[in-house]
N, C-alpha and C positions, 0 to 999 in steps of 0.2 A: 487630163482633168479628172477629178474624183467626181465618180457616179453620182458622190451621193450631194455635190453642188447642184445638180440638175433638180432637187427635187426643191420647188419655190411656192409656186403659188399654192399648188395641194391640192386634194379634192373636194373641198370647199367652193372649189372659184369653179367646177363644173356640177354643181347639184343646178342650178338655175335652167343650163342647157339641155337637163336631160327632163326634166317631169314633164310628164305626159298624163292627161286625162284619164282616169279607169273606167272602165265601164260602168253604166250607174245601174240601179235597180230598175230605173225607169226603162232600160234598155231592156233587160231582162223581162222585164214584165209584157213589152211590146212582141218580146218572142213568143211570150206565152199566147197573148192575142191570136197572133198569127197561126199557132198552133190548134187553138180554138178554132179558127175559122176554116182550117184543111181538116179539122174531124165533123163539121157541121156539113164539109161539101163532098163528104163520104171519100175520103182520102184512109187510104190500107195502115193494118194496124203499126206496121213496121216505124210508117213517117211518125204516126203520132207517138210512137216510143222515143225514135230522138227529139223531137219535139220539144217532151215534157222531161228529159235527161237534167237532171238537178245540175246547176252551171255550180256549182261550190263545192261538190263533194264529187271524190270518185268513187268509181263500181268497185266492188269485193274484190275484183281482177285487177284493176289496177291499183290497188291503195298497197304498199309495202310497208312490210315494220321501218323502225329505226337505221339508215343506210347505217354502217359503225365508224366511228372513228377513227381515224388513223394519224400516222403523223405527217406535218407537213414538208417534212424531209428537211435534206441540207440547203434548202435554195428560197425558201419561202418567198425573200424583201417582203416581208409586214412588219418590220420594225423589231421586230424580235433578234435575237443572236444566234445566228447561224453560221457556220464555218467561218468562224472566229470573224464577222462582220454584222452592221446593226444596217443593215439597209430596206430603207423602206418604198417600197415601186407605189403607196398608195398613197404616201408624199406627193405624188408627181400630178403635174397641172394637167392634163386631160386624160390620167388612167381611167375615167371614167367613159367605156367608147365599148363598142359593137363588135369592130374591125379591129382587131391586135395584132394585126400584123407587119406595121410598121413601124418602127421605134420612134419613141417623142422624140429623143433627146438625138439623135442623128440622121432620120428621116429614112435609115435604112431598111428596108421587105426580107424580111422572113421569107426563104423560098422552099416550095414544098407540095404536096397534093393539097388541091383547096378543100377545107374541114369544118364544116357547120355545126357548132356544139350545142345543142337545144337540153337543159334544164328544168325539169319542172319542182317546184316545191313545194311541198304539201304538208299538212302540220298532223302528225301521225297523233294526237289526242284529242283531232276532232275529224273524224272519219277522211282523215287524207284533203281537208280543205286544203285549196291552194291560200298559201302565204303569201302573199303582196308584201309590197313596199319593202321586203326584203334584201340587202346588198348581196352582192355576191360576186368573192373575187377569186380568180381564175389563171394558173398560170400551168404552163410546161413546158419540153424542151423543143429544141428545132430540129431540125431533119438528121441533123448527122449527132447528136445527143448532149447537146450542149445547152445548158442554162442562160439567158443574160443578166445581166449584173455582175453574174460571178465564174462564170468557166471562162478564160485567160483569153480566148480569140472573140468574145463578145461580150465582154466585162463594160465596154462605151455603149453596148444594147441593153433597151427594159422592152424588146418586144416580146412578143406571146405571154403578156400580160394584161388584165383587164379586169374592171369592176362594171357590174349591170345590176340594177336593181328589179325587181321580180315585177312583172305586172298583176292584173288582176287575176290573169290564168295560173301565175305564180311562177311564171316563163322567164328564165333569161337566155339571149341567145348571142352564141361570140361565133365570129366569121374568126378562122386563122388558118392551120397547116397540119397536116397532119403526124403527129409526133413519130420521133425514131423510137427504136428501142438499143437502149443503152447497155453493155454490158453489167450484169447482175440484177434488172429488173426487167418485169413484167411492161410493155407499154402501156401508158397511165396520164392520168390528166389530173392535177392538183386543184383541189378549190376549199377558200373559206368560207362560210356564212356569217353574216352581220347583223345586229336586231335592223338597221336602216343605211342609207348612204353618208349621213350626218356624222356616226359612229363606226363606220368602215375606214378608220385614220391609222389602224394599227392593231398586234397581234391580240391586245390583251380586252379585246372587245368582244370576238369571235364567238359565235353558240357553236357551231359546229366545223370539224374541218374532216374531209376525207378524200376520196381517192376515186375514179372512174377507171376500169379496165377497159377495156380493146378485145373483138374477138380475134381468135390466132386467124383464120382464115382470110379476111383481110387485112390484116398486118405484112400475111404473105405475100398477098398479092400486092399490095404499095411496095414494099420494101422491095421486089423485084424492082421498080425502077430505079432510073440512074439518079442519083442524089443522096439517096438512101444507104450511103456507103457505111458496112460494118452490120448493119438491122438484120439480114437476114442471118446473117452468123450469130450474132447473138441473142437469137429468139429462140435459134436450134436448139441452144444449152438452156435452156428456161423450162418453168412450166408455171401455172397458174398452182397448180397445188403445192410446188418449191418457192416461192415468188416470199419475201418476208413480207411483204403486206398483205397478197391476198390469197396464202396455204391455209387461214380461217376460219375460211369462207368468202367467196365473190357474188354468189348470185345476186346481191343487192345494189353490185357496183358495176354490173356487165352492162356495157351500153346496148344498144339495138342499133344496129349500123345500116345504111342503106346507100345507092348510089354507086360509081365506078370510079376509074382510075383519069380517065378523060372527063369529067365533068364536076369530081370531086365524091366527094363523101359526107351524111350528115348524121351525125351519131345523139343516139336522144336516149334520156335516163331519168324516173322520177326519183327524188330524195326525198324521202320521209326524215322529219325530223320531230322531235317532240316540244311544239313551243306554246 
């Protein structure tokens, strides 16, 4: 069957199941109370610092320029034309989901170290506020360095693929696996940014598209396990400063990795974007 009959109802037919309440000001404001009332009852200066920590904007330390641009490689599926194919995985009736780790369209698991990708996004021309209601789609390879839709032994697969929309904190988080590294690149995690979920149908809607790196030091130690076949051979020949996406410059795109090989790994990265 051709992949791209699988794509029917669309992402349309999942905006209903996903919106979720933001947090209102009224909420905000209730913290402030309660903060009020722990510096009334002589509570240390430290509590009432986070306290009164502005919920909309982050600190000097945490606000990054502009993550850069890059490209979305030969594998995107956003509709666009890649390796001489138009397919589109944001087509597909539930890419809008958490968990990407199973395929819609044959109900097959991605197997692999479990991988928590936590995004945050923040709108670099208003002191790094986080952006809401932003889409954001998300894809990369499986454990031994293969694409779905389009590398030949999972061309019937669209997992480790997914769209999430940001919440109030400007958070999107995808459950999946943690990627191999494939001869000639960097391990790397692909994602587009969307102005909304409504407008995340395809390539030519995108404000921003870039790239997440991997630190080598855990790269090493996954790819020591068995599944990972080929990863550590071809991380040897690599570097971040060789890498054609990120010889650059990475620091904007280096995750912060935490976690083990028994319980998983969750790798977290703010993107500044300018909206």
């Amino acid at each position: 069957m051709d992949s791209r009959d699988l794509f029917d109802l669309g992402l349309q037919a999942d905006l209903a199941m996903v919106r979720q309440s933001p947090i209102t000001r009224r909420d905000v404001l209730k913290l402030g109370l309660v903060g009020i009332s722990a510096l009334l009852a002589g509570c240390t200066p430290a509590v009432i610092t986070s306290t009164f920590a502005s919920p909309t904007t982050a600190s000097a330390t945490d606000c990054p320029a502009t993550i850069p641009g890059e490209t979305a490689g030969p594998y995107p599926a956003d509709g666009s034309n890649a390796s001489n194919q138009s397919l589109n995985a944001l087509a597909l009736s539930g890419i809008v989901r958490q968990d990407i780790r199973t395929s819609l369209s044959t109900g097959n698991v991605a197997e692999g170290i479990p991988f928590t990708i936590e995004l945050t996004l923040v709108n670099t021309n208003n002191n790094c506020a986080p952006l809401t209601d932003r889409a954001l789609y998300l894809w990369h390879c499986n454990r031994v360095g293969e694409y779905s839709l389009y590398s030949a032994n999972v061309a019937a697969e669209d997992y480790l693929r997914g769209v999430q929309a940001s919440n109030a904190e400007g958070k999107v988080t995808f459950t999946s696996i943690f990627p191999a590294c494939y001869r000639g690149r960097w391990p790397h995690v692909h994602f587009e940014v969307y102005p909304s979920l409504e407008q995340a149908t395809a390539a030519n809607n995108v404000i921003h598209t870039s790239q997440m790196a991997l630190p080598e030091d855990i790269c090493k130690t996954v790819y020591a396990i068995d599944g990972y076949d080929g990863s550590t051979q071809n991380l040897s020949e690599l570097s971040l400063e060789t890498d054609n996406v990120f010889r650059d410059g990475y620091s904007l795109q280096m995750a912060t990795l935490s976690g083990n090989v028994t319980n998983g790994y969750t790798a977290k990265l703010t993107v500044g974007i300018p909206a």
